[in-house]
C-alpha positions in Angstrom: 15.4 -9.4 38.7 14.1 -7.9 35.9 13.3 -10.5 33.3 14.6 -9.4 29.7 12.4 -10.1 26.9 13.0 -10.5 22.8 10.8 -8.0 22.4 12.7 -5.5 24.5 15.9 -6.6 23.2 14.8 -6.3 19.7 13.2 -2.6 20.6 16.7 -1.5 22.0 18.7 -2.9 18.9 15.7 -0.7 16.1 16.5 2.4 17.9 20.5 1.9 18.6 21.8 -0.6 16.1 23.7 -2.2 18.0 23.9 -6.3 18.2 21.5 -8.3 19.6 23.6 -9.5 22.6 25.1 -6.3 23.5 21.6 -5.1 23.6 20.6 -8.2 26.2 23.8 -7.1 28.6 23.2 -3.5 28.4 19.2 -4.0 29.2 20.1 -7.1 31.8 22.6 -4.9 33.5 20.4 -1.7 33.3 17.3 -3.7 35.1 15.3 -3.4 31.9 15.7 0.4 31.7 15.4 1.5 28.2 16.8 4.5 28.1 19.8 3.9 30.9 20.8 0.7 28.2 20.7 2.9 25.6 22.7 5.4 27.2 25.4 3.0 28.3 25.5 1.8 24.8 26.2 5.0 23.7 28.7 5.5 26.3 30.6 1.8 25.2 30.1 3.1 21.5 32.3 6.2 22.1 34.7 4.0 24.2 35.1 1.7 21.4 35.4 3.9 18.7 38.3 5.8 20.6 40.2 2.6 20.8 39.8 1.7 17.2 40.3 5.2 16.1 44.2 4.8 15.3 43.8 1.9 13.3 44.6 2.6 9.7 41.2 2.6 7.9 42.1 2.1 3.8 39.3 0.2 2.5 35.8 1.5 1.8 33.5 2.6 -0.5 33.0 5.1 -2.8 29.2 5.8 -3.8 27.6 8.5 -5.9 24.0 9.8 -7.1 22.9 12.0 -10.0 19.5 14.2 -9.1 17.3 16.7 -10.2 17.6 15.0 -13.6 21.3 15.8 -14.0 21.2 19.2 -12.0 22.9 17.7 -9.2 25.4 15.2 -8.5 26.9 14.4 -4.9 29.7 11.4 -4.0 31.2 10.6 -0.8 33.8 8.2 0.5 33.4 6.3 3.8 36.6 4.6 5.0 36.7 0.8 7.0 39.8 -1.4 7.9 39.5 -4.2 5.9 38.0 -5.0 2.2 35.9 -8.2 4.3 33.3 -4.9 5.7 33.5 -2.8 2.7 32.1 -5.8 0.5 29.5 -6.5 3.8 25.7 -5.9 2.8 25.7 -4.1 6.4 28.7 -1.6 5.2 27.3 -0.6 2.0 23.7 -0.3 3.0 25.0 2.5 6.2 26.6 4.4 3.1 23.8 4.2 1.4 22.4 6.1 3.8 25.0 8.8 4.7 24.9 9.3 0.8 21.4 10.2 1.3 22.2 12.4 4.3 24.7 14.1 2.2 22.5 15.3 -0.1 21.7 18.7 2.1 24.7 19.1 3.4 28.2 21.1 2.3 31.1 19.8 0.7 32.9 18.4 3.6 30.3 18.2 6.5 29.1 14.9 6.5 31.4 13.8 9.1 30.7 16.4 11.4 26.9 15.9 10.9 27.4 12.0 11.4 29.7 11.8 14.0 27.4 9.9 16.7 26.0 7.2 13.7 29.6 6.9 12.7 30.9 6.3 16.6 27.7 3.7 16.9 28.8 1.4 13.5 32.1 1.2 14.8 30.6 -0.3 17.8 28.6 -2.5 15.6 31.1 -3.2 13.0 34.0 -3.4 15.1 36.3 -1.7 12.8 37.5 1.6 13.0 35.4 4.0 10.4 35.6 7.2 8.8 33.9 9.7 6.3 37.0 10.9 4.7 34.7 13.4 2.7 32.2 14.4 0.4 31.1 16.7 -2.2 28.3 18.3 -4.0 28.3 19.9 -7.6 25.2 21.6 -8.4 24.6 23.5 -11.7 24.1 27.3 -12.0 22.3 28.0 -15.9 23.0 25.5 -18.4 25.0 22.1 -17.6 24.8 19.1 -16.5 26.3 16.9 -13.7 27.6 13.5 -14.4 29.2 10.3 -12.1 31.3 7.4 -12.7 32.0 4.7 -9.8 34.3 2.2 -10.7 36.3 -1.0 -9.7 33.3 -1.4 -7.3 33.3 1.3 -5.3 37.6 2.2 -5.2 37.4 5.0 -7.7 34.5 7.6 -7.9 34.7 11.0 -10.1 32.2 13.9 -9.9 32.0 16.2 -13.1 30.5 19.2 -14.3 30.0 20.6 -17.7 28.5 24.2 -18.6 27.0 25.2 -21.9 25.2 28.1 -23.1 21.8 26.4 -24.3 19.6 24.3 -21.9 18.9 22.1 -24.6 22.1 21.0 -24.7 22.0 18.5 -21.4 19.5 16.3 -23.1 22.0 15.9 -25.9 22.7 12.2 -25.9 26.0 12.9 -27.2 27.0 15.3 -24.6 25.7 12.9 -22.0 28.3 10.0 -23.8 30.8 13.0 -23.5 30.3 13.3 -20.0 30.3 9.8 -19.0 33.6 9.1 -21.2 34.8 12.1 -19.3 34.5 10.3 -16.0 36.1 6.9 -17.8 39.1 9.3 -18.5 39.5 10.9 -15.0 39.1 7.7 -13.5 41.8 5.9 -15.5 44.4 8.7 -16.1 44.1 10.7 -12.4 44.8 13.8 -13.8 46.2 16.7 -11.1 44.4 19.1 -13.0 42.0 20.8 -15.1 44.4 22.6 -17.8 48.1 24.4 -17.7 46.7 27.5 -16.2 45.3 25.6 -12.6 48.7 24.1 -12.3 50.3 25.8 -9.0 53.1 28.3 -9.7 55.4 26.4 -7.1 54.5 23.2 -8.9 55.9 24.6 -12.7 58.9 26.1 -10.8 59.7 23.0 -9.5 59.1 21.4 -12.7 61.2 23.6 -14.9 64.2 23.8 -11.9 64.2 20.1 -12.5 64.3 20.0 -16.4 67.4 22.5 -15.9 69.0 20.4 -14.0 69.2 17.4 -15.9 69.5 19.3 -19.1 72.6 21.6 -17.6 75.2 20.3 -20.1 73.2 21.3 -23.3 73.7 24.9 -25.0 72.3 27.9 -23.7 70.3 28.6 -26.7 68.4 25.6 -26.9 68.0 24.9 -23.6 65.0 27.2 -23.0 63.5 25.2 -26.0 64.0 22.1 -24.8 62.4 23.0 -21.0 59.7 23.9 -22.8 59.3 20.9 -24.6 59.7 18.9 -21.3 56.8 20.9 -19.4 54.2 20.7 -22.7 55.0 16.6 -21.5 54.4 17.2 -18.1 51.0 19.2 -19.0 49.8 16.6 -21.0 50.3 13.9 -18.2 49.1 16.1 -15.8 46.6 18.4 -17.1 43.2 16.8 -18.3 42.0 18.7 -21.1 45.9 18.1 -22.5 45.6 14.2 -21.6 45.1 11.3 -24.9 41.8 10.1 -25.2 41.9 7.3 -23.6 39.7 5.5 -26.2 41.6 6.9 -28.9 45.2 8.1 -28.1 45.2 10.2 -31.4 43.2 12.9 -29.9 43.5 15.0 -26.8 40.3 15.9 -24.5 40.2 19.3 -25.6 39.9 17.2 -29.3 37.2 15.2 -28.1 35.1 18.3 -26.1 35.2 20.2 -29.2 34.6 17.7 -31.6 30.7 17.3 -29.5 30.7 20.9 -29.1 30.8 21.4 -32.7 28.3 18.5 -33.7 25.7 19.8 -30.7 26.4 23.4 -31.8 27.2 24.7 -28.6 30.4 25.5 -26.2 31.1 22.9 -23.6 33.1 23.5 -20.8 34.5 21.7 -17.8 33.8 23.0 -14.9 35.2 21.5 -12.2 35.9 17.9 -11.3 36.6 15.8 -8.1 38.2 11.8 -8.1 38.2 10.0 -4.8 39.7 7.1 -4.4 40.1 4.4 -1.7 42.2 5.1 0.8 44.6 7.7 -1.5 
């Protein structure tokens, strides 16, 4: 009988991450064969992970890094079954590292790409995992791409601005506009960017339910009054039409142009993304 070594053991776990008794069984019951232990961990890996794969998976991590000195910005979400691994050193540090493999991929096609690492950690882990996305924003002329990750990892929000000078995404003041953009997106979830990117179906629906309630008032107000209800529902909804959240008294559009004017430029959102745990 093939006698199994630490040093073998410890080889096979390096190259499959898998724990350090499975390693021992898998090499003891392969006769010290390498590659036929790592194969059958493989093959137990992909059992495993089909077993686990119905188990509801609302904890994780969000994560997010800035590059190319504000260029670039790319966030991801990994999902695991219980908060216990998502606060795990061993958790955080494998999205660490898909975050990193993220960085040269499409929005979307991390968990394609990692689809074998993923199937491994759930073997290691024992929970059931999954990459429920990711996303990269990566600036065309002038702009700048900004992050916020918050309550330790729930909430994560991607945003991009666009301005017509360069010079402007040094601006210290535009990069506080940014970050208290994220703050804002981040506490108020807004559906979307302005009035305009609000889905037809979604106003109909709106205004057929402001009719409703409103049936018993007088035709000739009651147009004004549905209006009235949806410029509400915009500025719950809508981000630039939000409060400040730092200072109720002024919208975001109030706040973007208030910096715009200072830095002597036009700022723009361009697009935004919030993930959050588990939603």
């Amino acid at each position: 009988m093939t006698q199994i070594t630490a040093s073998m053991v410890k080889e096979l776990r390096e190259e499959t991450n898998v724990g350090m008794m499975e390693c021992k069984r898998a090499l003891q019951e392969c006769g010290g064969n390498k590659d036929e232990a790592i194969k059958m961990l493989r093959e137990r890996g992909i059992a495993i992970a089909g077993k686990k794969a119905s188990r509801e998976a609302s904890e994780g991590l969000v994560d997010a890094v800035i590059m190319d000195g504000g260029k670039k910005g790319v966030m991801i979400e990994v999902n695991c079954e219980t908060d216990f691994v998502a606060r795990n050193e061993n958790f955080q540090q494998f999205v660490k590292s898909l975050l990193d493999k993220a960085k040269t991929l499409g929005n979307d096609e991390l968990a394609e790409a990692e689809k074998d690492n993923l199937t491994a950690k759930v073997a290691e882990i024992g929970e059931n995992l999954k990459i429920a996305g990711n996303v990269a924003f990566e600036v065309e002329g002038a702009g700048l791409v900004a992050s916020y990750i918050h309550l330790g990892g729930k909430v994560g929000v991607l945003i991009e601005l666009s301005f017509n000078k360069p010079e402007t995404a040094e601006n210290e003041d535009v990069k506080e506009l940014a970050k208290d953009l994220t703050l804002q997106i981040a506490a108020s979830d807004p559906a979307c960017l302005n009035r305009e990117s609000v889905p037809e179906d979604v106003v109909a629906a709106e205004r057929d339910i402001f009719a409703k309630q409103m049936q018993d008032k007088p035709a000739n107000i009651l147009e004004n009054i549905i209006n009235g209800k949806m410029n509400k529902f915009y500025s719950q909804n809508c981000l630039l039409e939000q409060e400040f959240v730092k200072d109720p008294d002024m919208s975001v559009t109030d706040l973007i142009d208030s910096v715009a004017k200072k830095v002597g430029d036009e700022i723009e959102v361009t697009r935004y993304v919030r993930y959050q745990v588990g939603a």
